[in-house]
N, CA and C atoms as a LAMMPS dump frame, in Angstrom:
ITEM: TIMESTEP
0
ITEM: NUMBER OF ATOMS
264
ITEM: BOX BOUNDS ff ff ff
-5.0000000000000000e+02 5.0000000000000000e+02
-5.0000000000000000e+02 5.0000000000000000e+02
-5.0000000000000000e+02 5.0000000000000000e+02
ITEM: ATOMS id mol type element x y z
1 1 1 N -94.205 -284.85 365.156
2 1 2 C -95.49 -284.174 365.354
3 1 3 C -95.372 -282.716 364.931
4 2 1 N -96.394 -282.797 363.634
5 2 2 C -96.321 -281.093 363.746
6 2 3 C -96.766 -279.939 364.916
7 3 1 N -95.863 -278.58 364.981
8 3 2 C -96.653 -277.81 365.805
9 3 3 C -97.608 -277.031 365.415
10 4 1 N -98.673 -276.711 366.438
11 4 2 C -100.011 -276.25 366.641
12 4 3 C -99.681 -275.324 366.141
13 5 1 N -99.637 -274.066 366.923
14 5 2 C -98.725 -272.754 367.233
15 5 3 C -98.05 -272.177 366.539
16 6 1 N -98.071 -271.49 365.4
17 6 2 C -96.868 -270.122 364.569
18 6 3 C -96.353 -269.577 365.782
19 7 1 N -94.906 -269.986 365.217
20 7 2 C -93.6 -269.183 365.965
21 7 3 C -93.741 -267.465 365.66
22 8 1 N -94.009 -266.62 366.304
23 8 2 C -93.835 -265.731 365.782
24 8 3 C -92.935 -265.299 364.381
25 9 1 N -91.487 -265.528 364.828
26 9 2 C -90.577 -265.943 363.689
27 9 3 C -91.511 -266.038 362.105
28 10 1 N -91.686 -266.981 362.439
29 10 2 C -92.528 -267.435 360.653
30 10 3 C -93.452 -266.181 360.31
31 11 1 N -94.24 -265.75 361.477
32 11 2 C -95.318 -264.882 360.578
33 11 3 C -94.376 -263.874 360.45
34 12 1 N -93.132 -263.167 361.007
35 12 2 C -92.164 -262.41 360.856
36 12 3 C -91.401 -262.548 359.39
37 13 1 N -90.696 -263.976 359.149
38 13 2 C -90.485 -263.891 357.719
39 13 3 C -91.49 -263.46 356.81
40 14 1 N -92.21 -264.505 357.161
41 14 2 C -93.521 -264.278 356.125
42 14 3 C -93.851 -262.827 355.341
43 15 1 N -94.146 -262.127 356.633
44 15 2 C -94.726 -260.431 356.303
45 15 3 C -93.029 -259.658 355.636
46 16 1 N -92.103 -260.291 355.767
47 16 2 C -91.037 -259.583 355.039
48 16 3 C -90.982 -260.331 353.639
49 17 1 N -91.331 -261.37 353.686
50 17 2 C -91.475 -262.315 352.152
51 17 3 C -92.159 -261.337 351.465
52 18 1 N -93.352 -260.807 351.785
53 18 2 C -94.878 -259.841 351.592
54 18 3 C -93.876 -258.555 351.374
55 19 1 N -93.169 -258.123 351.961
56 19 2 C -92.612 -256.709 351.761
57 19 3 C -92.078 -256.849 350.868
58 20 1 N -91.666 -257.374 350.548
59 20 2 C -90.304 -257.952 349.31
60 20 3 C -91.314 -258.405 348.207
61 21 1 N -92.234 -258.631 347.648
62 21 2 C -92.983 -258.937 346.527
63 21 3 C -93.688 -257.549 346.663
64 22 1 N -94.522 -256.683 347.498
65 22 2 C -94.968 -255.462 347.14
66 22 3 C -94.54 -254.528 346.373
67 23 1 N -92.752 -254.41 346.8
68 23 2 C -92.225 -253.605 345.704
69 23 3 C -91.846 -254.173 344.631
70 24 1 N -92.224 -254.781 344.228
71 24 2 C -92.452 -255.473 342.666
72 24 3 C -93.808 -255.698 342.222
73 25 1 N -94.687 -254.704 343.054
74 25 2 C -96.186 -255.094 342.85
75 25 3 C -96.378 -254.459 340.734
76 26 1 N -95.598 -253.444 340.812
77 26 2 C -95.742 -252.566 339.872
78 26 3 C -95.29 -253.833 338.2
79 27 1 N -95.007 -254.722 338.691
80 27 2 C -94.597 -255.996 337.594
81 27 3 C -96.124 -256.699 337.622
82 28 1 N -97.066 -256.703 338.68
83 28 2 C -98.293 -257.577 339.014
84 28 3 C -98.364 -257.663 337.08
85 29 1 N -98.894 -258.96 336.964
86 29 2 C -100.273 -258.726 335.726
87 29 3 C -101.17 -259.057 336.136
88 30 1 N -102.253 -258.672 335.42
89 30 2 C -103.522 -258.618 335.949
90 30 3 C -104.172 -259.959 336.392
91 31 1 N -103.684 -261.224 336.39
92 31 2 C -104.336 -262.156 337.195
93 31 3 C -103.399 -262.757 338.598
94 32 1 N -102.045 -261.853 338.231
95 32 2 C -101.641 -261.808 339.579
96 32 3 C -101.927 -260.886 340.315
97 33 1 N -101.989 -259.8 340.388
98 33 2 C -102.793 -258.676 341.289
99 33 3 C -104.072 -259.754 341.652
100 34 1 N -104.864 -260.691 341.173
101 34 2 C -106.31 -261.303 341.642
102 34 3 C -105.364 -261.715 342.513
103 35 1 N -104.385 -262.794 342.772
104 35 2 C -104.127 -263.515 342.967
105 35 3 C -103.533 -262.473 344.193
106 36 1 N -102.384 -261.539 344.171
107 36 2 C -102.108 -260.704 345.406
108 36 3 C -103.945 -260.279 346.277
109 37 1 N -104.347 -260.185 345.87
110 37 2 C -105.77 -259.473 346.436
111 37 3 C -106.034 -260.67 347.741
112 38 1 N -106.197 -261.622 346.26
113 38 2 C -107.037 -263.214 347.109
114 38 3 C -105.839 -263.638 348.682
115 39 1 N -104.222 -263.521 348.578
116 39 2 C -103.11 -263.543 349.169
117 39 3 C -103.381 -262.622 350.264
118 40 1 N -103.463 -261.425 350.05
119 40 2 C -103.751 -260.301 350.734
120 40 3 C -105.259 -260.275 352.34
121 41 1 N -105.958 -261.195 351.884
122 41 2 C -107.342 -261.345 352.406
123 41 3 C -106.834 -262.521 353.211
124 42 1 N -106.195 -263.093 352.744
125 42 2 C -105.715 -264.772 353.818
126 42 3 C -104.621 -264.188 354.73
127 43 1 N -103.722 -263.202 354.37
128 43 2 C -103.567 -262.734 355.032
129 43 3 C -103.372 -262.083 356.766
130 44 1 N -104.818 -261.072 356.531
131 44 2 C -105.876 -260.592 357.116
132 44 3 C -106.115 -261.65 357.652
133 45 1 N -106.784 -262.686 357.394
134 45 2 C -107.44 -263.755 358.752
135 45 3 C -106.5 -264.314 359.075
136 46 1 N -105.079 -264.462 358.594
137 46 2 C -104.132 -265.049 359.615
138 46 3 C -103.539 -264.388 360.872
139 47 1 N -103.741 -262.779 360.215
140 47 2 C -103.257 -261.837 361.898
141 47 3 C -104.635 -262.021 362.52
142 48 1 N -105.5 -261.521 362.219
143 48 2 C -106.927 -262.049 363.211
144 48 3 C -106.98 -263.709 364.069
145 49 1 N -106.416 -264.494 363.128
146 49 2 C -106.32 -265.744 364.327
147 49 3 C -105.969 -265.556 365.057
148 50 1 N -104.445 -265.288 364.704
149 50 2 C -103.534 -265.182 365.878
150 50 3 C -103.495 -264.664 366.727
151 51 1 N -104.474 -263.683 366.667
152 51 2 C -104.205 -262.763 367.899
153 51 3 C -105.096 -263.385 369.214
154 52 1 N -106.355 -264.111 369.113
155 52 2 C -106.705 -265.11 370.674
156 52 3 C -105.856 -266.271 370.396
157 53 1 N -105.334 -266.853 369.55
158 53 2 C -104.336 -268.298 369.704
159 53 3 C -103.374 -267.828 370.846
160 54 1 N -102.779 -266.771 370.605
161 54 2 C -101.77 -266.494 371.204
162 54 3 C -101.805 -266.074 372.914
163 55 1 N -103.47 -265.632 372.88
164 55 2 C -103.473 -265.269 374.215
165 55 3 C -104.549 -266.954 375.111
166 56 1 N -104.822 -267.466 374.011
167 56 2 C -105.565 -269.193 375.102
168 56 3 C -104.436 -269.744 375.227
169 57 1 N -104.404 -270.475 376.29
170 57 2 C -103.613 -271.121 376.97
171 57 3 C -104.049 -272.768 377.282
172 58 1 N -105.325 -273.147 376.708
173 58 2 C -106.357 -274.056 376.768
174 58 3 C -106.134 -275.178 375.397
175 59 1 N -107.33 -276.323 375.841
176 59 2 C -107.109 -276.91 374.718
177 59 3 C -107.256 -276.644 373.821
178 60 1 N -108.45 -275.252 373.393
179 60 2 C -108.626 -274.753 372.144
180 60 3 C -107.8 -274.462 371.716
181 61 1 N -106.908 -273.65 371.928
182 61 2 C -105.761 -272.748 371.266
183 61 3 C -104.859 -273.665 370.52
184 62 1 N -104.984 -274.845 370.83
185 62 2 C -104.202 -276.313 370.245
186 62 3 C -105.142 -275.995 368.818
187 63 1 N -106.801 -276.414 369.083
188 63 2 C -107.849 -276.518 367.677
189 63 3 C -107.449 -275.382 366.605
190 64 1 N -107.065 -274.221 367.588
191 64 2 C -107 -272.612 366.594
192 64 3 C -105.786 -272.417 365.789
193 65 1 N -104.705 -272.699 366.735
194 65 2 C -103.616 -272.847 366.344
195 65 3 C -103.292 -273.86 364.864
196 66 1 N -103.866 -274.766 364.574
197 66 2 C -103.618 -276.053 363.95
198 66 3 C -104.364 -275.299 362.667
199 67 1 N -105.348 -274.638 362.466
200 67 2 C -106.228 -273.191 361.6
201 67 3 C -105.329 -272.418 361.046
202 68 1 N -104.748 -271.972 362.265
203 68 2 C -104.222 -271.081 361.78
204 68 3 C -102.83 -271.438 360.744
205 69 1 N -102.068 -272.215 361.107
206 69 2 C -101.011 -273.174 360.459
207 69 3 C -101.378 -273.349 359.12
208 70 1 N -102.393 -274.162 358.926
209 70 2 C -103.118 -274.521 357.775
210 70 3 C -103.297 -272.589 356.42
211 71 1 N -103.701 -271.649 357.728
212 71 2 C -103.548 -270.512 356.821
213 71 3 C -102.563 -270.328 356.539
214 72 1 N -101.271 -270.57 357.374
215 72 2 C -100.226 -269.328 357.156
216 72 3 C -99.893 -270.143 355.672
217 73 1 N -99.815 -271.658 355.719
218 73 2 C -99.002 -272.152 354.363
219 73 3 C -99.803 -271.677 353.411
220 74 1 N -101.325 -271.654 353.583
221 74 2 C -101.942 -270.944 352.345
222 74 3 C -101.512 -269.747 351.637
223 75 1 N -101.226 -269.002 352.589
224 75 2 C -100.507 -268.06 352.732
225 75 3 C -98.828 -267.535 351.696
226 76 1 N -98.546 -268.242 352.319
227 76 2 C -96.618 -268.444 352.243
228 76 3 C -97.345 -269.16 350.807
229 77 1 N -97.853 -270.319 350.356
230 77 2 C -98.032 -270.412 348.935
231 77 3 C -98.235 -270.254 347.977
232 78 1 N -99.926 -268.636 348.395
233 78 2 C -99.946 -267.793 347.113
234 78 3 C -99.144 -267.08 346.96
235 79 1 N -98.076 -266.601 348.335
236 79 2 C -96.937 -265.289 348.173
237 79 3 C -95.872 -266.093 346.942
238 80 1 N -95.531 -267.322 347.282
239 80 2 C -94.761 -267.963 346.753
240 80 3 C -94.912 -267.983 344.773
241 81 1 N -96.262 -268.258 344.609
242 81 2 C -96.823 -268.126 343.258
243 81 3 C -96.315 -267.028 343.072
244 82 1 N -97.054 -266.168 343.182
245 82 2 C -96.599 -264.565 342.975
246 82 3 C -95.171 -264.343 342.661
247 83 1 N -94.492 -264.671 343.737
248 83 2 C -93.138 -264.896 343.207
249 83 3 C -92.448 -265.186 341.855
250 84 1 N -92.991 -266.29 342
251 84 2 C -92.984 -267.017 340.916
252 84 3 C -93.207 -266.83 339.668
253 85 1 N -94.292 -266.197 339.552
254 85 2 C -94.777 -265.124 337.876
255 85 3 C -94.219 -264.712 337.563
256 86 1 N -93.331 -263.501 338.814
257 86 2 C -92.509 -262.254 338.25
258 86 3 C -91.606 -262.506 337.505
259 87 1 N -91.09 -261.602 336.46
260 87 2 C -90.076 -261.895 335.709
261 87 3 C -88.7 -261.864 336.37
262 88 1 N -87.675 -262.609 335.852
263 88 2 C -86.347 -262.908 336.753
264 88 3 C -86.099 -261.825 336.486
């Protein structure tokens, strides 16, 4: 069974994954910068979930949580692209 719930942990790698491609922002080309922007905005609504997931204790926070999951990989996948463009 997958979990509901981001471990803190993950959104912790995550935002250092994010630190670690910024300073290589200066490599962006211009449809990866769209692509950091569009990354950048999913982001943003993944710290905004999290922040009532973390404080319900209810069945919702199960519904929010399972949202939010669904973002973070969105997430972790455009960072991953991005990655990916840059030159070795």
């Amino acid at each position: 069974m997958e979990k509901s719930i981001l471990d803190p942990k993950e959104i912790k790698n995550l935002e250092q994954f994010r630190d670690e491609l910024k300073l290589q922002a200066h490599l962006f080309k211009a449809d990866v910068k769209d692509e950091w922007n569009r990354v950048e905005r999913d982001m943003r609504k993944l710290k905004n979930q999290l922040a009532p997931v973390r404080r319900a204790a209810k069945k919702s926070a199960a519904d929010l949580g399972t949202a939010a999951r669904l973002l973070f990989r969105t997430v972790k996948d455009g960072y991953e692209r991005i990655r990916q463009s840059l030159p070795n």
